[in-house]
C-alpha positions as CSV (number, residue, x, y, z in Angstrom):
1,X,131.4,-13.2,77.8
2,X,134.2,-11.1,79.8
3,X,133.8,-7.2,79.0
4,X,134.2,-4.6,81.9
5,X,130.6,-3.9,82.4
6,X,128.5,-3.9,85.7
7,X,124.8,-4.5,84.3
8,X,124.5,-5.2,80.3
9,X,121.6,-2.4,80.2
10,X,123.6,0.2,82.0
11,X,126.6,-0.2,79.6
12,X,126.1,3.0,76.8
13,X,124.3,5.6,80.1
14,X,127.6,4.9,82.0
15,X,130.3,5.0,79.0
16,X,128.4,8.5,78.5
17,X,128.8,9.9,81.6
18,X,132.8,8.9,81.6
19,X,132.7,10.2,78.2
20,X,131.7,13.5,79.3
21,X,133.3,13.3,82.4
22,X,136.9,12.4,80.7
23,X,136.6,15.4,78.0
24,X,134.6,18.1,79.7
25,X,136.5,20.7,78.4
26,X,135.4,20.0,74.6
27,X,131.6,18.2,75.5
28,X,128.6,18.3,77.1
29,X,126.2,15.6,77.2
30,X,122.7,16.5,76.7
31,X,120.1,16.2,78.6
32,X,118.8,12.6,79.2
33,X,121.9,11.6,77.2
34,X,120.2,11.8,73.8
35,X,123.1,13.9,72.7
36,X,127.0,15.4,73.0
37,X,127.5,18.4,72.0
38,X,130.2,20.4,71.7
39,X,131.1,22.7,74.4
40,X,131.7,26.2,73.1
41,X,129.8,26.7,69.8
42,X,129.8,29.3,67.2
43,X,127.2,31.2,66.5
44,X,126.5,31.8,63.0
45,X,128.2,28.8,61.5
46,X,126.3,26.1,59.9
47,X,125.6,23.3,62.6
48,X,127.4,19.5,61.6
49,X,125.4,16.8,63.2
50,X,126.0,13.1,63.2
51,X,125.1,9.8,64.8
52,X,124.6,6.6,65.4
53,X,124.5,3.0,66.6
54,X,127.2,2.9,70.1
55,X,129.6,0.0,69.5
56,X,132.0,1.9,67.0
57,X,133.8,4.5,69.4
58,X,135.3,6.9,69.1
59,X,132.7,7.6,65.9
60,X,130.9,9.7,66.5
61,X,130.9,11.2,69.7
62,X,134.9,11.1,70.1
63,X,134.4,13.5,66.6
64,X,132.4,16.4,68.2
65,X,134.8,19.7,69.0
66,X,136.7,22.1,66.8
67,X,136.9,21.3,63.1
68,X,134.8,18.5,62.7
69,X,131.0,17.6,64.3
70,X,128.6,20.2,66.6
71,X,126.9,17.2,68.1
72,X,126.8,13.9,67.8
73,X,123.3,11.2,68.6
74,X,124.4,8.0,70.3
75,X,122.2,5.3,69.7
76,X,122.0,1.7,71.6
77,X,125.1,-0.7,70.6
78,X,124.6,-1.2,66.6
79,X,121.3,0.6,66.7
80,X,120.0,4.0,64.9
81,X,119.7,6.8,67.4
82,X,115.8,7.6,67.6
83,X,114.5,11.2,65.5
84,X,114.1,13.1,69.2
85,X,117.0,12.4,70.2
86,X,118.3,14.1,66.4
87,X,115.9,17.0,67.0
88,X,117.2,18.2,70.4
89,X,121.2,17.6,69.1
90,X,120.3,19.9,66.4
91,X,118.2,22.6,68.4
92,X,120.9,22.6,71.0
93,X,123.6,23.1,68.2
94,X,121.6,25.9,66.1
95,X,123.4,28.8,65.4
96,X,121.4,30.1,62.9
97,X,123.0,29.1,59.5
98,X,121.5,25.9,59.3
99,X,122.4,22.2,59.6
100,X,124.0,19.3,57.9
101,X,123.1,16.1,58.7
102,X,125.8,13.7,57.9
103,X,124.2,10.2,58.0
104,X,125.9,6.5,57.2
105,X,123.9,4.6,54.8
106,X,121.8,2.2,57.1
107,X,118.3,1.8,56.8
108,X,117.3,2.9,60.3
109,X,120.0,5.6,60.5
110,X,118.7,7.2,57.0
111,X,115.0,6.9,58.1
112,X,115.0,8.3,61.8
113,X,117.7,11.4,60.4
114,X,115.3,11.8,57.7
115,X,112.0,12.3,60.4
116,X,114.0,14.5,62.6
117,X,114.8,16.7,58.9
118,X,111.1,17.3,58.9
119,X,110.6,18.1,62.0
120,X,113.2,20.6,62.7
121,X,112.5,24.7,62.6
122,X,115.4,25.8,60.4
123,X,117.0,24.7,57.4
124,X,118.3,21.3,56.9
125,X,120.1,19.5,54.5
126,X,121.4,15.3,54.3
127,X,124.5,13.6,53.1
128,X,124.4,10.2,52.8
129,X,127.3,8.7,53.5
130,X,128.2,4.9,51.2
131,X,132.1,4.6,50.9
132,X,132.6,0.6,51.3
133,X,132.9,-1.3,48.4
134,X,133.0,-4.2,49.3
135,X,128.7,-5.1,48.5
136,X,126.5,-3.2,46.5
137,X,123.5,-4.3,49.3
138,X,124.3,-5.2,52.5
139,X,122.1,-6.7,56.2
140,X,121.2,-3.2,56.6
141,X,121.0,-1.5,53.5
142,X,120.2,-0.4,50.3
143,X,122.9,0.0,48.7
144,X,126.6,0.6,50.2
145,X,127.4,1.1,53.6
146,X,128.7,3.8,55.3
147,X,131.8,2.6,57.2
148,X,135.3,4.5,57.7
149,X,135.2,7.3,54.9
150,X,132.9,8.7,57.3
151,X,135.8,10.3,59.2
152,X,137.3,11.7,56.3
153,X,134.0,13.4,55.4
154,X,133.6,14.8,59.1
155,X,136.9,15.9,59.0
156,X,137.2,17.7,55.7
157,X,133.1,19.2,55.9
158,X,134.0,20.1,59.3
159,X,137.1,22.5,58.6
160,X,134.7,23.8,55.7
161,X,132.2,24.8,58.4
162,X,134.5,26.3,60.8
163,X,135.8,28.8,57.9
164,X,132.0,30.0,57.4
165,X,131.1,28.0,53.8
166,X,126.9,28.1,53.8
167,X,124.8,25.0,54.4
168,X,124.3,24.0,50.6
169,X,128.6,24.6,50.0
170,X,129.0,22.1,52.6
171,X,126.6,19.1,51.6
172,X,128.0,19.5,48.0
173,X,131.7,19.5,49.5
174,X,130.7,16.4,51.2
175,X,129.1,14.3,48.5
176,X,132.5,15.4,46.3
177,X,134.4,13.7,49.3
178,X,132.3,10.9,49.9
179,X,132.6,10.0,45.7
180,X,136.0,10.1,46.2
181,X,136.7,8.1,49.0
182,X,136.4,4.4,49.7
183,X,136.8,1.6,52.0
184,X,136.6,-2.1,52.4
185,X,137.4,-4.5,56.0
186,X,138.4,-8.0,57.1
187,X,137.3,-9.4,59.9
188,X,139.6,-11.9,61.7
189,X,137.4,-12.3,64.7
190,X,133.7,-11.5,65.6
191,X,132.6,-9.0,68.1
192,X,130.0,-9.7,71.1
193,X,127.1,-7.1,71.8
194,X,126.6,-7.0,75.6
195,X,123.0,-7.9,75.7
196,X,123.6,-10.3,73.2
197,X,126.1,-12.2,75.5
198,X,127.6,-14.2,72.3
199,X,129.7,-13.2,69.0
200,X,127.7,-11.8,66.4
201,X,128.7,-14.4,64.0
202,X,131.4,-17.4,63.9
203,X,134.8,-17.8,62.3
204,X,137.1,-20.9,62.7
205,X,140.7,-20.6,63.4
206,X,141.8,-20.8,59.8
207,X,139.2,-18.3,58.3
208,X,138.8,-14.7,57.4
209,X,135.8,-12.3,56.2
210,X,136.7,-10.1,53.1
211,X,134.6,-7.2,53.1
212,X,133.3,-7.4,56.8
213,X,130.6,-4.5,57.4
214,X,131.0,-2.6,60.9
215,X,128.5,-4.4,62.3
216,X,129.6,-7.7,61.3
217,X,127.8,-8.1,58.7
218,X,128.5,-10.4,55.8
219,X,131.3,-9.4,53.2
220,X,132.1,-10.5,49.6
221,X,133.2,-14.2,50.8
222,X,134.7,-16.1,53.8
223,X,138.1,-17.5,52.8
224,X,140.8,-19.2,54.2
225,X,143.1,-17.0,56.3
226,X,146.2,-14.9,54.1
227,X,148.9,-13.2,55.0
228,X,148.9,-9.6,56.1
229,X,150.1,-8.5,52.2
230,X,147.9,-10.3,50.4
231,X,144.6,-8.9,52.5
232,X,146.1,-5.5,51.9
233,X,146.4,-6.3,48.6
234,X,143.1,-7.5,48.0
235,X,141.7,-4.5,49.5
236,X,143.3,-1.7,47.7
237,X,142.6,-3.4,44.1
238,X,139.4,-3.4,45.0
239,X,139.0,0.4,46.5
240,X,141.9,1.8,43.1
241,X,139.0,0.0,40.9
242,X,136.6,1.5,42.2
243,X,137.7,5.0,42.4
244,X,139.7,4.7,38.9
245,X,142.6,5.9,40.3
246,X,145.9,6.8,37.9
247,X,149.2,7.2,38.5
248,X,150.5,10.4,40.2
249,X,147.1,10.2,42.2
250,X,147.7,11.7,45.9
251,X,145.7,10.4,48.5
252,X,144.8,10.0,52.3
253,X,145.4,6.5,53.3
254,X,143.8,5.3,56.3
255,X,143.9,2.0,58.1
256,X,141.4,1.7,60.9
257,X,141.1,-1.1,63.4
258,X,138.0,-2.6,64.4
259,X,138.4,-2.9,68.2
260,X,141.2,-5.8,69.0
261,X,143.6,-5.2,66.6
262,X,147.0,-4.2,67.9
263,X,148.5,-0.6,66.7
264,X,151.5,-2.5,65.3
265,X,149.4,-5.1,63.1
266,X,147.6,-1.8,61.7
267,X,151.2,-0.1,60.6
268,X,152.2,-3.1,59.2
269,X,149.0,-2.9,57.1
270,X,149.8,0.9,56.7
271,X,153.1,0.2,55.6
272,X,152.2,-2.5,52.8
273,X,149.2,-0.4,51.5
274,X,152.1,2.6,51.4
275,X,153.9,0.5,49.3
276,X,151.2,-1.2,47.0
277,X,150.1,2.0,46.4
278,X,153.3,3.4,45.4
279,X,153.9,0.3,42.9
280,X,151.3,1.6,41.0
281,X,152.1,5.2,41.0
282,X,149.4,6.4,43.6
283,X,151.4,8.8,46.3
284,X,150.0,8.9,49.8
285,X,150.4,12.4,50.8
286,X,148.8,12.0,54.0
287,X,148.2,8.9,56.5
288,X,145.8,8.2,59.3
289,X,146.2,4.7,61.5
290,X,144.6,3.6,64.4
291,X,141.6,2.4,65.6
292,X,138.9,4.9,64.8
293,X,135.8,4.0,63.8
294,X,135.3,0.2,65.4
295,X,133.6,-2.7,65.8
296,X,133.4,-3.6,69.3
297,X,135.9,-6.2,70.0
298,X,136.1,-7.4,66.6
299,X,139.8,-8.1,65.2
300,X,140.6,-6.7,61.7
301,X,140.6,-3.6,60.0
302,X,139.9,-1.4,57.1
303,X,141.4,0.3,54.5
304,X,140.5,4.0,53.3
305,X,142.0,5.8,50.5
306,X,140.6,9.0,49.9
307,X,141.6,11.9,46.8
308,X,143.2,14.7,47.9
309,X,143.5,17.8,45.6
310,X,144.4,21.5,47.1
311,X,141.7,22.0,48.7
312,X,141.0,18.7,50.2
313,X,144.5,18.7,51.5
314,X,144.3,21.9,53.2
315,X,140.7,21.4,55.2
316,X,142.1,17.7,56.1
317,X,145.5,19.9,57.9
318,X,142.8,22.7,59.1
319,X,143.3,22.4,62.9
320,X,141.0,19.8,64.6
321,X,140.4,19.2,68.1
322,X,138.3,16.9,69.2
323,X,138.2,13.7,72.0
324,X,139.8,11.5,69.5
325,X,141.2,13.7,66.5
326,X,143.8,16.7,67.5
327,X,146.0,18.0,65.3
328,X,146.9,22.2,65.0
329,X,144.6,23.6,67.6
Protein backbone atom coordinates (compact mmCIF):
# COMPACT_ATOMS: atom_id res chain seq x y z
CA UNK A 1 0.00 0.00 0.00
CA UNK A 2 1.58 3.62 -0.97
CA UNK A 3 -0.86 6.51 0.27
CA UNK A 4 0.58 9.80 1.80
CA UNK A 5 -0.15 8.98 5.38
CA UNK A 6 2.22 8.98 8.43
CA UNK A 7 0.37 6.52 10.92
CA UNK A 8 -2.93 4.65 9.41
CA UNK A 9 -4.92 5.69 12.74
CA UNK A 10 -4.01 9.30 12.48
CA UNK A 11 -5.12 9.63 8.79
CA UNK A 12 -9.05 11.23 9.14
CA UNK A 13 -7.75 13.62 12.75
CA UNK A 14 -4.94 15.04 10.44
CA UNK A 15 -6.91 15.41 6.94
CA UNK A 16 -9.29 17.48 9.43
CA UNK A 17 -7.14 19.68 10.71
CA UNK A 18 -5.69 20.57 7.02
CA UNK A 19 -9.26 20.71 6.11
CA UNK A 20 -9.93 23.38 8.38
CA UNK A 21 -6.70 24.78 8.23
CA UNK A 22 -6.91 25.12 4.12
CA UNK A 23 -10.62 26.82 4.24
CA UNK A 24 -10.86 28.69 7.52
CA UNK A 25 -12.60 31.32 6.12
CA UNK A 26 -15.81 29.17 5.32
CA UNK A 27 -15.28 26.27 8.42
CA UNK A 28 -14.63 25.54 11.69
CA UNK A 29 -14.06 22.21 13.00
CA UNK A 30 -15.72 21.28 16.07
CA UNK A 31 -14.59 20.47 19.07
CA UNK A 32 -12.92 17.00 19.33
CA UNK A 33 -13.44 16.93 15.55
CA UNK A 34 -16.88 15.35 15.73
CA UNK A 35 -18.02 18.10 13.39
CA UNK A 36 -17.42 21.09 10.59
CA UNK A 37 -19.43 23.60 10.66
CA UNK A 38 -19.86 26.45 8.82
CA UNK A 39 -18.25 29.59 9.80
CA UNK A 40 -20.66 32.45 9.79
CA UNK A 41 -24.28 31.05 10.33
CA UNK A 42 -27.59 32.54 10.07
CA UNK A 43 -29.68 32.84 12.57
CA UNK A 44 -33.18 31.99 12.03
CA UNK A 45 -32.81 29.76 9.06
CA UNK A 46 -33.48 26.13 9.18
CA UNK A 47 -30.09 24.27 10.03
CA UNK A 48 -28.90 21.51 6.90
CA UNK A 49 -26.98 18.81 8.48
CA UNK A 50 -25.26 15.91 6.85
CA UNK A 51 -22.65 13.10 7.24
CA UNK A 52 -20.93 10.35 6.97
CA UNK A 53 -18.33 7.57 6.46
CA UNK A 54 -14.59 9.75 5.50
CA UNK A 55 -13.23 8.10 2.25
CA UNK A 56 -15.68 10.02 -0.24
CA UNK A 57 -14.26 13.72 -0.02
CA UNK A 58 -15.13 16.37 -0.77
CA UNK A 59 -18.86 14.89 0.39
CA UNK A 60 -19.66 16.02 2.87
CA UNK A 61 -17.52 18.29 4.57
CA UNK A 62 -16.15 20.07 1.27
CA UNK A 63 -20.26 20.85 1.00
CA UNK A 64 -20.67 22.97 4.30
CA UNK A 65 -20.72 27.00 3.53
CA UNK A 66 -23.15 29.20 1.78
CA UNK A 67 -25.99 27.59 -0.11
CA UNK A 68 -25.69 24.14 0.67
CA UNK A 69 -24.92 22.20 4.35
CA UNK A 70 -24.60 24.02 8.06
CA UNK A 71 -22.46 21.20 9.22
CA UNK A 72 -21.35 18.27 8.23
CA UNK A 73 -20.36 14.67 10.76
CA UNK A 74 -17.27 12.97 9.52
CA UNK A 75 -17.19 9.46 10.36
CA UNK A 76 -14.09 6.82 10.19
CA UNK A 77 -13.13 5.85 6.41
CA UNK A 78 -16.51 4.03 5.08
CA UNK A 79 -17.99 4.21 8.51
CA UNK A 80 -21.39 6.00 9.92
CA UNK A 81 -20.49 9.01 12.03
CA UNK A 82 -21.57 8.09 15.75
CA UNK A 83 -25.24 9.99 17.11
CA UNK A 84 -22.95 12.52 19.58
CA UNK A 85 -21.10 13.42 17.18
CA UNK A 86 -24.74 14.39 15.07
CA UNK A 87 -26.07 15.99 18.27
CA UNK A 88 -23.32 18.52 18.91
CA UNK A 89 -23.22 19.32 14.71
CA UNK A 90 -26.71 20.21 15.11
CA UNK A 91 -26.63 22.14 18.53
CA UNK A 92 -23.68 24.10 17.23
CA UNK A 93 -25.67 24.83 13.93
CA UNK A 94 -29.17 25.73 15.74
CA UNK A 95 -30.53 28.81 14.70
CA UNK A 96 -33.79 28.36 15.84
CA UNK A 97 -35.91 27.17 12.81
CA UNK A 98 -35.15 23.79 13.08
CA UNK A 99 -33.11 21.03 11.27
CA UNK A 100 -33.00 18.75 8.37
CA UNK A 101 -31.09 15.86 8.48
CA UNK A 102 -30.08 14.76 5.07
CA UNK A 103 -28.99 11.16 5.44
CA UNK A 104 -27.63 8.50 2.59
CA UNK A 105 -29.39 5.30 2.72
CA UNK A 106 -26.91 2.98 4.73
CA UNK A 107 -27.90 1.05 7.57
CA UNK A 108 -25.60 2.62 10.17
CA UNK A 109 -25.87 6.11 8.71
CA UNK A 110 -29.94 5.87 8.89
CA UNK A 111 -29.72 4.38 12.43
CA UNK A 112 -27.17 6.64 14.40
CA UNK A 113 -29.01 10.03 12.36
CA UNK A 114 -32.14 8.50 13.53
CA UNK A 115 -30.80 8.31 17.60
CA UNK A 116 -29.36 11.77 17.44
CA UNK A 117 -33.25 12.92 15.92
CA UNK A 118 -34.43 11.78 19.33
CA UNK A 119 -32.21 13.18 21.23
CA UNK A 120 -32.05 16.62 19.98
CA UNK A 121 -34.01 19.78 21.86
CA UNK A 122 -35.68 21.30 18.74
CA UNK A 123 -37.47 20.24 15.85
CA UNK A 124 -36.06 17.75 13.50
CA UNK A 125 -37.00 16.28 10.39
CA UNK A 126 -35.03 13.16 7.95
CA UNK A 127 -34.60 12.73 4.23
CA UNK A 128 -33.46 9.69 3.20
CA UNK A 129 -31.39 9.89 0.51
CA UNK A 130 -31.65 6.37 -2.30
CA UNK A 131 -30.73 7.67 -5.89
CA UNK A 132 -28.62 4.64 -7.34
CA UNK A 133 -30.26 2.33 -9.41
CA UNK A 134 -28.22 0.07 -9.97
CA UNK A 135 -29.59 -2.75 -6.85
CA UNK A 136 -32.74 -2.62 -5.19
CA UNK A 137 -30.52 -4.05 -1.81
CA UNK A 138 -27.14 -3.59 -1.54
CA UNK A 139 -23.84 -4.73 1.40
CA UNK A 140 -25.23 -2.00 3.42
CA UNK A 141 -28.75 -1.52 2.85
CA UNK A 142 -32.14 -1.92 2.67
CA UNK A 143 -33.07 -0.82 -0.25
CA UNK A 144 -31.02 1.70 -2.67
CA UNK A 145 -28.14 3.51 -1.80
CA UNK A 146 -27.47 6.84 -1.42
CA UNK A 147 -24.52 7.70 -3.80
CA UNK A 148 -24.05 10.99 -6.02
CA UNK A 149 -27.65 12.51 -6.19
CA UNK A 150 -26.76 13.37 -2.85
CA UNK A 151 -25.01 16.57 -4.04
CA UNK A 152 -27.73 17.55 -6.11
CA UNK A 153 -30.13 17.39 -3.13
CA UNK A 154 -27.55 19.43 -0.90
CA UNK A 155 -27.34 21.79 -3.41
CA UNK A 156 -30.81 22.45 -4.40
CA UNK A 157 -32.37 22.03 -0.39
CA UNK A 158 -29.57 24.13 0.50
CA UNK A 159 -30.35 27.38 -1.77
CA UNK A 160 -34.10 26.61 -0.39
CA UNK A 161 -32.74 27.17 3.09
CA UNK A 162 -30.77 30.13 2.53
CA UNK A 163 -34.00 32.04 0.99
CA UNK A 164 -35.93 31.26 4.44
CA UNK A 165 -38.39 28.12 3.26
CA UNK A 166 -39.52 26.32 6.84
CA UNK A 167 -38.18 22.98 8.05
CA UNK A 168 -41.23 20.74 6.63
CA UNK A 169 -40.86 23.03 2.83
CA UNK A 170 -37.45 21.78 2.74
CA UNK A 171 -37.71 17.87 3.55
CA UNK A 172 -40.59 17.81 0.97
CA UNK A 173 -38.43 19.87 -1.64
CA UNK A 174 -35.90 17.26 -1.00
CA UNK A 175 -37.77 13.99 -1.33
CA UNK A 176 -39.27 15.77 -4.81
CA UNK A 177 -35.44 16.01 -5.80
CA UNK A 178 -34.29 12.93 -4.60
CA UNK A 179 -37.50 10.97 -6.78
CA UNK A 180 -36.21 12.76 -9.50
CA UNK A 181 -32.71 12.18 -9.60
CA UNK A 182 -30.65 9.04 -10.21
CA UNK A 183 -27.37 7.49 -10.45
CA UNK A 184 -25.54 4.41 -11.27
CA UNK A 185 -21.16 3.66 -11.22
CA UNK A 186 -18.45 1.47 -12.71
CA UNK A 187 -15.66 0.59 -11.04
CA UNK A 188 -12.48 -0.01 -13.15
CA UNK A 189 -10.28 -0.43 -10.11
CA UNK A 190 -10.72 -1.03 -6.33
CA UNK A 191 -9.91 1.36 -3.64
CA UNK A 192 -7.62 0.44 -0.38
CA UNK A 193 -8.87 1.62 3.15
CA UNK A 194 -5.79 2.64 5.12
CA UNK A 195 -6.16 0.30 8.00
CA UNK A 196 -7.18 -2.21 5.80
CA UNK A 197 -3.77 -2.04 3.97
CA UNK A 198 -5.33 -4.10 0.74
CA UNK A 199 -8.09 -3.25 -2.01
CA UNK A 200 -11.42 -3.73 -0.93
CA UNK A 201 -12.13 -6.15 -3.52
CA UNK A 202 -10.33 -7.60 -6.76
CA UNK A 203 -10.65 -6.90 -10.46
CA UNK A 204 -8.40 -8.50 -13.27
CA UNK A 205 -7.06 -6.41 -16.03
CA UNK A 206 -9.83 -7.17 -18.50
CA UNK A 207 -12.86 -6.59 -16.08
CA UNK A 208 -15.21 -4.01 -14.98
CA UNK A 209 -18.10 -3.62 -12.11
CA UNK A 210 -21.41 -2.20 -13.51
CA UNK A 211 -23.19 -0.65 -10.83
CA UNK A 212 -20.20 -0.33 -8.25
CA UNK A 213 -21.67 1.19 -4.77
CA UNK A 214 -19.30 3.99 -3.12
CA UNK A 215 -17.98 1.77 -0.97
CA UNK A 216 -17.18 -0.82 -3.35
CA UNK A 217 -19.66 -2.76 -2.95
CA UNK A 218 -21.07 -5.30 -5.38
CA UNK A 219 -23.04 -3.92 -8.52
CA UNK A 220 -25.54 -5.56 -11.03
CA UNK A 221 -22.60 -7.94 -12.57
CA UNK A 222 -18.85 -8.00 -13.31
CA UNK A 223 -18.22 -8.00 -17.02
CA UNK A 224 -15.61 -7.86 -19.38
CA UNK A 225 -14.10 -4.42 -19.86
CA UNK A 226 -16.19 -1.95 -22.82
CA UNK A 227 -15.44 0.93 -24.26
CA UNK A 228 -16.05 4.35 -22.67
CA UNK A 229 -19.55 4.70 -25.00
CA UNK A 230 -20.95 1.63 -24.31
CA UNK A 231 -20.54 2.02 -20.20
CA UNK A 232 -22.12 5.43 -20.72
CA UNK A 233 -24.55 3.97 -22.54
CA UNK A 234 -25.44 1.26 -20.27
CA UNK A 235 -25.70 3.73 -17.51
CA UNK A 236 -28.08 6.26 -18.79
CA UNK A 237 -30.68 3.44 -20.12
CA UNK A 238 -30.71 2.29 -17.02
CA UNK A 239 -31.06 5.86 -14.94
CA UNK A 240 -33.90 7.33 -18.34
CA UNK A 241 -35.82 3.90 -17.31
CA UNK A 242 -35.89 4.48 -14.16
CA UNK A 243 -36.90 8.01 -13.99
CA UNK A 244 -39.36 7.60 -17.19
CA UNK A 245 -37.90 10.28 -18.84
CA UNK A 246 -39.51 11.78 -22.40
CA UNK A 247 -38.33 13.71 -24.90
CA UNK A 248 -37.88 17.50 -24.31
CA UNK A 249 -36.93 16.45 -20.66
CA UNK A 250 -34.20 19.11 -19.27
CA UNK A 251 -31.94 17.85 -16.87
CA UNK A 252 -28.62 18.20 -14.67
CA UNK A 253 -26.08 15.77 -15.92
CA UNK A 254 -23.40 14.95 -13.67
CA UNK A 255 -20.41 12.73 -14.05
CA UNK A 256 -18.53 12.19 -10.84
CA UNK A 257 -15.24 10.38 -10.49
CA UNK A 258 -14.43 8.03 -7.85
CA UNK A 259 -10.96 9.09 -6.79
CA UNK A 260 -8.29 8.05 -9.72
CA UNK A 261 -10.09 8.89 -12.59
CA UNK A 262 -8.48 11.64 -14.70
CA UNK A 263 -10.67 14.92 -15.44
CA UNK A 264 -10.37 14.18 -19.19
CA UNK A 265 -11.70 10.46 -18.93
CA UNK A 266 -14.78 12.06 -16.98
CA UNK A 267 -15.57 14.79 -20.05
CA UNK A 268 -15.28 12.21 -22.33
CA UNK A 269 -17.95 10.38 -20.35
CA UNK A 270 -19.74 13.87 -20.04
CA UNK A 271 -19.51 14.37 -23.56
CA UNK A 272 -21.07 10.85 -24.76
CA UNK A 273 -23.83 11.03 -21.95
CA UNK A 274 -24.48 14.73 -23.62
CA UNK A 275 -24.97 13.10 -26.66
CA UNK A 276 -26.88 9.93 -25.78
CA UNK A 277 -29.01 11.97 -24.07
CA UNK A 278 -29.73 14.28 -26.77
CA UNK A 279 -30.44 11.12 -29.30
CA UNK A 280 -33.25 10.54 -27.35
CA UNK A 281 -34.59 13.98 -27.02
CA UNK A 282 -33.50 14.60 -23.28
CA UNK A 283 -31.65 18.29 -23.17
CA UNK A 284 -29.07 18.78 -20.52
CA UNK A 285 -29.50 22.23 -19.44
CA UNK A 286 -27.01 22.11 -16.94
CA UNK A 287 -23.65 19.93 -16.31
CA UNK A 288 -21.51 19.13 -13.37
CA UNK A 289 -18.02 16.97 -13.82
CA UNK A 290 -15.47 16.20 -11.68
CA UNK A 291 -14.65 14.21 -8.94
CA UNK A 292 -17.13 14.99 -6.21
CA UNK A 293 -18.37 12.56 -4.12
CA UNK A 294 -15.42 9.53 -4.26
CA UNK A 295 -14.32 6.46 -3.53
CA UNK A 296 -10.95 6.58 -2.19
CA UNK A 297 -8.58 5.70 -4.87
CA UNK A 298 -10.98 3.74 -6.80
CA UNK A 299 -11.00 4.39 -10.74
CA UNK A 300 -14.45 4.84 -12.45
CA UNK A 301 -17.28 7.05 -12.16
CA UNK A 302 -20.92 7.74 -11.99
CA UNK A 303 -23.50 9.13 -13.80
CA UNK A 304 -26.30 11.58 -12.38
CA UNK A 305 -29.14 12.84 -14.29
CA UNK A 306 -31.38 14.83 -12.40
CA UNK A 307 -35.07 16.80 -13.57
CA UNK A 308 -34.87 20.28 -13.59
CA UNK A 309 -38.05 22.37 -13.89
CA UNK A 310 -38.18 26.37 -12.93
CA UNK A 311 -37.66 26.03 -9.87
CA UNK A 312 -35.13 23.42 -9.60
CA UNK A 313 -33.11 25.27 -12.11
CA UNK A 314 -33.00 28.46 -10.32
CA UNK A 315 -32.00 26.98 -6.61
CA UNK A 316 -29.28 24.75 -8.50
CA UNK A 317 -27.81 28.57 -10.10
CA UNK A 318 -28.62 30.13 -6.45
CA UNK A 319 -25.06 31.27 -5.39
CA UNK A 320 -23.06 28.48 -3.56
CA UNK A 321 -19.91 28.75 -1.78
CA UNK A 322 -18.49 26.22 -0.23
CA UNK A 323 -14.68 24.26 -0.07
CA UNK A 324 -15.52 22.32 -3.11
CA UNK A 325 -18.77 23.98 -4.85
CA UNK A 326 -18.50 27.88 -5.79
CA UNK A 327 -20.40 29.35 -8.17
CA UNK A 328 -22.21 33.20 -7.82
CA UNK A 329 -21.17 34.21 -4.30
Amino acid sequence: MKKLINAVDDVLAQSLDGFAAAHADIVVLGEERKFVRRRHGRPGKVSLVSGGGSGHEPLHAGFVGLGMLDAACPGQVFTSPTPDQMLAAMEAVDGGAGTLLIVKNYEGDVMNFAMAAEMAPGPVESLILNDDVAVENSTWTAGRRGVAGTLVVEKVVGAAAEHGQSLSELRKLGERVNAHTRSMGVALAPCTVPAAGKPTFSLAEDEMEMGVGIHGEPGRRRVKLASADAIADEMLTAIVADLSLKAASEVLLFVNGFGATPLMELYLMADRARRWLDAKGIKAVRFLTGSYVTSLDMAGCSITVSVLDDHARRLWDAPVHTPALRWGA
